[in-house]
C-alpha positions as CSV (number, residue, x, y, z in Angstrom):
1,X,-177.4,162.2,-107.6
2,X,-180.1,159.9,-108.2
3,X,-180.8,156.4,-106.7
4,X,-180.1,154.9,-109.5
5,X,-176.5,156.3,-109.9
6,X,-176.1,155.6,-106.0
7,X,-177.1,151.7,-107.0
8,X,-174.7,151.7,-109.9
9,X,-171.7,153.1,-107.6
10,X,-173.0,150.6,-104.3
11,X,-173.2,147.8,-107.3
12,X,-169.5,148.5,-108.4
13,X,-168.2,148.4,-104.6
14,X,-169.8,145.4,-103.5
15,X,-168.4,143.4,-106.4
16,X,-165.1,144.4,-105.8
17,X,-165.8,143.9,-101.9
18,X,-168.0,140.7,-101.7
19,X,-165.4,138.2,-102.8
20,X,-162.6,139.7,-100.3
21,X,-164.8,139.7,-97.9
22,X,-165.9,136.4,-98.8
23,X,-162.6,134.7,-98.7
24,X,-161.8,136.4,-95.9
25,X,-164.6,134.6,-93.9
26,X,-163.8,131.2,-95.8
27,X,-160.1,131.4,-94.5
28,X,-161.2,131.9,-91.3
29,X,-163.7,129.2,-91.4
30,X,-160.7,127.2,-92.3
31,X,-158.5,128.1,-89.7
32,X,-161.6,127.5,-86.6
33,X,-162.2,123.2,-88.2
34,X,-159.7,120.7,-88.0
35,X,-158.6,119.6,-91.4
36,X,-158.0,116.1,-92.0
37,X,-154.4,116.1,-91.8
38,X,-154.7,117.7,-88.1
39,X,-157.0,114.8,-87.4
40,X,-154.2,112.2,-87.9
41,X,-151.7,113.6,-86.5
42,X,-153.9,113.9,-83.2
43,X,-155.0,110.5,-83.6
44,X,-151.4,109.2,-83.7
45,X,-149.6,111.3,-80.9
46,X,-153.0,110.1,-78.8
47,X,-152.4,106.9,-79.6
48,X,-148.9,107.2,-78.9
49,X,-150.0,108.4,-75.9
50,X,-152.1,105.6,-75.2
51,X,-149.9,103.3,-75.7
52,X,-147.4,104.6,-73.2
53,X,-149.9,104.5,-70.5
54,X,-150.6,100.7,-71.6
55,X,-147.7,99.5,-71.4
56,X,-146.7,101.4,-68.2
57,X,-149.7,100.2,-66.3
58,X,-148.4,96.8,-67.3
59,X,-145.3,97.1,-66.1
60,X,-146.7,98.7,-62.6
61,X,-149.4,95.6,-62.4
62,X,-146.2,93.3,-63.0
63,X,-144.4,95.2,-59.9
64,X,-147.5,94.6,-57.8
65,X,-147.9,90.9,-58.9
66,X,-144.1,90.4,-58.2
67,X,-144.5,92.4,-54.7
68,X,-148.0,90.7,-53.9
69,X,-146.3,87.0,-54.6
70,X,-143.4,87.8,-51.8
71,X,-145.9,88.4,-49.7
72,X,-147.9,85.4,-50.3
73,X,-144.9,83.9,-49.8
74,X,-143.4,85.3,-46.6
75,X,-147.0,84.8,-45.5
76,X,-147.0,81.0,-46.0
77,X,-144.1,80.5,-44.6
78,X,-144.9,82.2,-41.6
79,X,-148.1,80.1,-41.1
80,X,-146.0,77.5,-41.5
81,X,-143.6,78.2,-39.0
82,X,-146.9,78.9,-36.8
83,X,-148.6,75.8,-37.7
84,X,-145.0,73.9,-36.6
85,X,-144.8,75.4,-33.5
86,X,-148.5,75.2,-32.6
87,X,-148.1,71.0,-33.5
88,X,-145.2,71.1,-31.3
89,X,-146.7,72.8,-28.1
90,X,-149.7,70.7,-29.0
91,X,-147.4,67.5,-28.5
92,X,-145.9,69.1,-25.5
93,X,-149.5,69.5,-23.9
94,X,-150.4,66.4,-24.3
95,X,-147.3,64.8,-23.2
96,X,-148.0,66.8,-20.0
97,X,-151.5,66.1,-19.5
98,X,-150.7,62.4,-19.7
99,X,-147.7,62.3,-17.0
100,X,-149.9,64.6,-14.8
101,X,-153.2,62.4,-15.5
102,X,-150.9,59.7,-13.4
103,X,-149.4,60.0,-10.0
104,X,-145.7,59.2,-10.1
105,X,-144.3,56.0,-8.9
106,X,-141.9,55.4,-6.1
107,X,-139.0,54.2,-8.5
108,X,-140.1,57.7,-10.0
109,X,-140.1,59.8,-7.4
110,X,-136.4,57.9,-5.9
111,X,-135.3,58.7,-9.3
112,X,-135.9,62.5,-9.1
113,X,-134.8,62.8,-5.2
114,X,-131.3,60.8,-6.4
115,X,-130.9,63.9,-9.3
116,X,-131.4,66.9,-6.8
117,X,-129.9,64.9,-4.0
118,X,-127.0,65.3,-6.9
119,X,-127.2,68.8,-7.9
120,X,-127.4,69.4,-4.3
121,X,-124.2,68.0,-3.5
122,X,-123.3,70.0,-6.4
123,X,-123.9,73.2,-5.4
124,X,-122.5,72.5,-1.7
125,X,-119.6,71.7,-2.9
126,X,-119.2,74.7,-5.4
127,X,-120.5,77.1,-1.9
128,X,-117.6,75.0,-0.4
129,X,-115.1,76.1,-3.1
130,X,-115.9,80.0,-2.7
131,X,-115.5,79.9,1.2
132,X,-112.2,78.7,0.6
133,X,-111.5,81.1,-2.1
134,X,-113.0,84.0,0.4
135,X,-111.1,82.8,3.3
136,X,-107.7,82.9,1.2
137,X,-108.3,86.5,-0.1
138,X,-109.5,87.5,3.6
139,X,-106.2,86.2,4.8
140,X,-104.0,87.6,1.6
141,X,-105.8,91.1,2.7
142,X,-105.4,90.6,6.3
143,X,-101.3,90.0,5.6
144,X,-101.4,93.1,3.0
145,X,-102.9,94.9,5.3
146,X,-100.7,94.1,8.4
147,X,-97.9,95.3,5.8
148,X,-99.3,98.4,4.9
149,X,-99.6,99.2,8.7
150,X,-95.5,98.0,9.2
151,X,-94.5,100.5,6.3
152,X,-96.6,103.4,7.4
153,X,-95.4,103.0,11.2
154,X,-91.8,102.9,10.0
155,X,-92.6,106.2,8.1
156,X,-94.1,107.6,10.6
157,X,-91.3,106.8,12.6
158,X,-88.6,108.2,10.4
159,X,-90.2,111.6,10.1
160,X,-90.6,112.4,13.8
161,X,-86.6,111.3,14.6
């Protein structure tokens, strides 16, 4: 065989082989690039995608808005219940500071000994109330107990005859 008849046989393969071989490679070079029809359809299910997201960080920054205004809210109305009550022990302070700036008059002071002179009558007369009341259960106990003491000498009695 000479290398001209190897050549000719070489030459008859590779043009039978070469465009297989060729298409082969062009399929496959296919198949590793997106094609343009790929490309959309990625393009819309991102921006499908994206679109989701949008609108559920807006509703989640509405949420917060809504959550962050009720606190505002309570917040205000708490330093306005402070700021009331700070005005009011304010007023109180400075009520006090002016009746203690002055010594109190006589009509002032007769005034004041006249109310507990009052509530001391008061309360005597309420201590007066529950002496009585302990001196009437003393002397209801004293007669229950002179009775218990008849009935248990008379069975006493009874079982030694």
């Amino acid at each position: 065989m000479t290398w001209f008849q190897i050549w000719t046989m070489a030459w008859q393969v590779s043009v039978f082989l070469t465009p297989i071989i060729v298409g082969a490679v062009v399929l496959w070079m296919r198949s590793q690039f997106v094609t343009k029809a790929d490309a959309i359809v990625e393009r819309n299910r991102i921006d499908g995608a994206l679109a989701a997201a949008a609108q559920a960080a807006k509703a989640e920054a509405n949420r917060v808005d809504a959550v962050l205004t009720s606190h505002k809210t309570e917040r205000d109305s708490r330093w306005d219940h402070v700021r009331d009550e700070l005005a009011d022990h304010k007023g109180r302070i400075v009520a006090v500071e002016k009746d203690s700036a002055k010594p109190p008059s006589r009509h002032q002071l007769n005034n004041a000994i006249a109310v507990l002179q009052g509530s001391m009558h008061g309360v005597e007369r309420g201590l007066g109330d529950v002496q009585r009341q302990m001196e009437s259960q003393s002397a209801d106990l004293r007669r229950q107990m002179e009775t218990l003491n008849s009935y248990l000498h008379t069975v006493i009695e009874k079982h030694l005859q």
